[in-house]
N, C-alpha and C positions, 0 to 999 in steps of 0.2 A: 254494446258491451254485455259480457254474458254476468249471470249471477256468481258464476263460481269465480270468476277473474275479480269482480269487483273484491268478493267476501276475501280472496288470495292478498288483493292490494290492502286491505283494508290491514290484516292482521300485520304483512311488512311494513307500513306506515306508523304502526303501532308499534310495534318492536323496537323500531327507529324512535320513538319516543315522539310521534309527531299525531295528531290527530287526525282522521281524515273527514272527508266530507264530501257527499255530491254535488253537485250544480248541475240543473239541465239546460243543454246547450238550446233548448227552444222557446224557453221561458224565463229560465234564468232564476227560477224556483230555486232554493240550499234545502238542503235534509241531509240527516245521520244516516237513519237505519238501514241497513244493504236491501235493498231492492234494484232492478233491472227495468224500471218504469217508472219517473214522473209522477207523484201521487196530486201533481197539481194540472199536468195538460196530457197526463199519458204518452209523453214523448220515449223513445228511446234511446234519444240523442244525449247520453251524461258523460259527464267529466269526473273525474275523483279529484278533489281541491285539497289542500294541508290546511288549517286552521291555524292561526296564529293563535289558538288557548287563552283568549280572553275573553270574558262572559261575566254576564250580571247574572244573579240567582232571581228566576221568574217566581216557582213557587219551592215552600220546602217544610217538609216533617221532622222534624227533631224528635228523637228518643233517646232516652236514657236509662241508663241498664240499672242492675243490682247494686253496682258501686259507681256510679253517677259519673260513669260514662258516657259522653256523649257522639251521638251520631247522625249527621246531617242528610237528610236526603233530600235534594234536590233537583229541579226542572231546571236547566241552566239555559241562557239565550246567548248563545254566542253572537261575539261582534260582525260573525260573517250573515248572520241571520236564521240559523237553525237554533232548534232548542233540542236536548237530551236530556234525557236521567242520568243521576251520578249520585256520589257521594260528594260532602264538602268537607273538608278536614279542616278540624278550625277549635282552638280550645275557649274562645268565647262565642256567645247565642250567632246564632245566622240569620239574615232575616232578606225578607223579599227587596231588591233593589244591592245587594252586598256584590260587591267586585270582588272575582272569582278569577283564580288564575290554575290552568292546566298541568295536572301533574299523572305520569303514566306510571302505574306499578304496575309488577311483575307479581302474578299469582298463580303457584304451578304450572308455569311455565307458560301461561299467557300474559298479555299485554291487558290493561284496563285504562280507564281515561278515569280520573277522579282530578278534584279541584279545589285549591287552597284558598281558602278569604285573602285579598289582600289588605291590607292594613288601612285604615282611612287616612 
């Protein structure tokens, strides 16, 4: 599968409100970010997979602004076995181990994966 086909599925996956993801069919290795190669066996053998959007927060930065707004940044691990950067929308603290659930906004006319605390 070529680079620009994946980066194509990637962005209608997203549009569609659904997350995507690799798998490589030789190892069976998951990752996010578009590549056309296996960063665990060099295969080129991948699949693009849908996430079901559930994930624990791995690690995450919290900042707050002028008027004590807060914003979460976040390494997320999804259930399927990758992790990604994102934001976490959440109006109490976030912390490593919090159940995350996938939410896609539209900003200028792209797709974004960011992700809501779910409630304990």
């Amino acid at each position: 599968m070529r680079l620009s086909e994946i980066i194509s599925s990637y962005k209608s996956t997203l549009m569609a409100k659904k997350l995507p993801f690799l798998r490589c069919r030789a190892c069976s290795y998951t990752f996010y970010y578009t590549r056309d190669i296996c960063p665990h066996c060099h295969s080129r053998d991948l699949e693009i997979m849908e996430s079901k959007g559930l994930g624990t927060v791995f690690s995450v930065t919290t900042l707050l602004n002028k008027e004590k707004q807060r914003t979460n940044y976040a390494i997320i691990e999804l259930d399927e076995g990758f992790r990604l950067y994102s934001t976490v929308i959440s109006d109490k603290p976030v912390e490593i181990g919090t159940r995350v659930s996938l939410k896609i906004l539209e900003i200028d006319g792209s797709s974004y994966p960011f992700f809501v605390a779910l409630k304990n």
